[in-house]
C-alpha positions in Angstrom: 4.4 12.9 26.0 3.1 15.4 23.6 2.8 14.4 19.6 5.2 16.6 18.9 8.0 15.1 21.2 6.3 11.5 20.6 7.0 12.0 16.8 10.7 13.3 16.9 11.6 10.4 18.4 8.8 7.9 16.7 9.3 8.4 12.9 6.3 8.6 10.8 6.0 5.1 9.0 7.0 1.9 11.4 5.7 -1.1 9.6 4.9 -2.6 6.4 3.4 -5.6 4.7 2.2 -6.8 1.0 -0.4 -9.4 1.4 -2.6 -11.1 -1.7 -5.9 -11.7 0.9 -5.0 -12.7 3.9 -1.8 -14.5 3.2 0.9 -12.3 4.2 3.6 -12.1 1.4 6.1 -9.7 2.2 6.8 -7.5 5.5 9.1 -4.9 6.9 9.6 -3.1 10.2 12.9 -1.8 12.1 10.9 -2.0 15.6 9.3 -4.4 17.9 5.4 -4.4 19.1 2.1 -5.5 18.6 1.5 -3.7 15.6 1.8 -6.5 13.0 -0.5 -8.9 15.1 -2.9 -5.6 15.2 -2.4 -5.2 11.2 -3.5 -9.0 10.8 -6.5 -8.6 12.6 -7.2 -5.6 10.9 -6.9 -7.5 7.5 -9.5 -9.9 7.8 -11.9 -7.3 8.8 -11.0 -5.2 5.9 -14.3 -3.4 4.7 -15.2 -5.0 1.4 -15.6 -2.3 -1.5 -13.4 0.4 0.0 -9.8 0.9 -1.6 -8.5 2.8 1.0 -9.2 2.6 4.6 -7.5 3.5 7.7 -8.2 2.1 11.3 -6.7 3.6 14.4 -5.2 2.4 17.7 -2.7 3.3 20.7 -1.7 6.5 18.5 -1.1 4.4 15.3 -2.8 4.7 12.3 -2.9 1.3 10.0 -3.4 2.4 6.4 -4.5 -0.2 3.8 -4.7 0.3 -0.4 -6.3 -2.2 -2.0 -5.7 -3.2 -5.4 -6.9 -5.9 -7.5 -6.7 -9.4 -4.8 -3.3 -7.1 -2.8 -3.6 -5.5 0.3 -0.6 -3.1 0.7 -0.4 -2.2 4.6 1.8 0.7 6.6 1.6 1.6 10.5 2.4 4.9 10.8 2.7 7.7 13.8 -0.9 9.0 14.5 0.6 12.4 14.1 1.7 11.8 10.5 -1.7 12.2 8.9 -3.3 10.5 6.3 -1.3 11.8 3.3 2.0 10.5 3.4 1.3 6.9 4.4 -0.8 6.6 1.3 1.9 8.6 -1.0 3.5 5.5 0.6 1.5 3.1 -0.3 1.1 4.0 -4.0 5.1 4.1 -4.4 5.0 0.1 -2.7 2.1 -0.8 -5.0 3.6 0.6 -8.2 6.5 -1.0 -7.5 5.2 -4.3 -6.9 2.7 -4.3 -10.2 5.9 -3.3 -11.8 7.9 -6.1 -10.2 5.7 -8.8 -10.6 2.5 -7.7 -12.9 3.4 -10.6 -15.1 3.4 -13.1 -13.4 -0.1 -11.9 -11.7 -1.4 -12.0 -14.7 -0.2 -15.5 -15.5 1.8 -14.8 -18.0 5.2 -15.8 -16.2 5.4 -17.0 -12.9 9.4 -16.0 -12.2 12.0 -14.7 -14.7 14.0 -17.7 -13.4 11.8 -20.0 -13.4 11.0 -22.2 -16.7 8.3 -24.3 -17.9 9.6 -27.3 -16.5 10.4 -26.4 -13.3 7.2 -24.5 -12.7 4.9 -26.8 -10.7 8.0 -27.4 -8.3 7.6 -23.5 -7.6 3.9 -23.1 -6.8 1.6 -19.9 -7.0 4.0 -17.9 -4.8 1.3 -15.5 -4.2 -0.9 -18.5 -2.0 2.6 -19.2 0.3 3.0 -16.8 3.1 6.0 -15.0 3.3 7.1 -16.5 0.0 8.3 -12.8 -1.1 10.0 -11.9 2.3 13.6 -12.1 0.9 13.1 -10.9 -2.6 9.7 -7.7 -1.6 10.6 -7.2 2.1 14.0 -5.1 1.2 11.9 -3.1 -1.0 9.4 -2.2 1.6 12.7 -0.8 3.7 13.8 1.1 0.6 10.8 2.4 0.0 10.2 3.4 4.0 13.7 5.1 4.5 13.2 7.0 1.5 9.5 8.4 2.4 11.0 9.0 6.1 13.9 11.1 4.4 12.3 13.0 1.8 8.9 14.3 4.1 8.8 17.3 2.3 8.9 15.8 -1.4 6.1 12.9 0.3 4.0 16.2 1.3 4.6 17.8 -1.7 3.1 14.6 -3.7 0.5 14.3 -1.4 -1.1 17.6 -2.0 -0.4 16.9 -6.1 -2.6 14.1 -5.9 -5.4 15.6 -3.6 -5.4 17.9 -6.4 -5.6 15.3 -9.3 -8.3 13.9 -7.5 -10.1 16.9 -7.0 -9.9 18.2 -10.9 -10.6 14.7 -11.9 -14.2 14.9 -10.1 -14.6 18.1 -11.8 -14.0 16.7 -15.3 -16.3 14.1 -14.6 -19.0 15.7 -13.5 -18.7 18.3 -16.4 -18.6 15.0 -18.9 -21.8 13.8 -16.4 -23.4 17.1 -17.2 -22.3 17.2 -21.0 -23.7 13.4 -21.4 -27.3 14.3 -19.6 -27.7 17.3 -21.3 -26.6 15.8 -25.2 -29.5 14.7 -27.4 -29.6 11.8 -28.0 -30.6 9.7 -32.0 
């Protein structure tokens, strides 16, 4: 089957996860397969350092953004690119820092959740699957949404390849303005 039949039937983004390491915390998928034992595998050998990194297998492509101690994860069709699984990403990770950036940061560990009752609880971000319920409809939202928008996901993803490009311009002019300033 060519990629262009494969992906009208195959839509572009298949599965999802949140993890903090390697503990799985939230996932989402509408299909069956191997992918999320694949996407697993791939997490502990995650390249240390990198932010972004993609591996590919059986005309998949498993997309990981790392940020801080989370790895967000989506599968997507080979013949989706790069792009729009990590326009993707970003929306799950915003969402998520905006979700829960308080309680990563200690300073709340649940809005329902008081002092008291707080060592019954746990970290929730050390228990797998401990955001299944609560993250894993999210993931869906955010999937069916990138899957029926493509053209404002490709129009984003060409935004920020431009961001990033005139933010390496400005820093290398501030680079060459620094270097070049004397100094007192």
């Amino acid at each position: 089957m060519d990629n262009f039949s494969r992906n009208m039937s195959q839509p572009p983004l298949i599965y999802s996860f949140v993890a903090k390491g390697s503990v799985l915390l939230a996932e989402y998928t509408p299909f069956s397969g191997n992918f999320s034992t694949i996407a697993v595998q791939c997490l502990q050998s995650l390249p240390q350092n990198n932010k972004k990194f993609t591996f590919s297998s059986d005309c998949r492509t498993f997309n990981f953004l790392v940020d801080k101690e989370f790895v967000f994860l989506v599968v997507a069709d080979e013949a989706s690119g790069r792009s729009v699984p990590f326009v993707f990403l970003e929306r799950v990770k915003d969402d998520f820092m905006h979700r829960y950036g308080q309680s990563i940061s200690g300073n709340n560990s649940h809005p329902l959740i008081d002092e008291e009752d707080a060592d019954m609880f746990g970290d929730r971000f050390s228990t797998a699957y401990s955001l299944d319920r609560e993250f894993g409809p999210r993931l869906k939202e955010h999937m069916e949404y990138c899957i029926n928008h493509p053209e404002e996901m490709s129009k984003l993803s060409k935004l920020k390849a431009h961001i990033t490009e005139v933010k390496g311009i400005m820093m290398d002019n501030i680079e060459k303005i620094c270097c070049c300033w004397p100094r007192y």
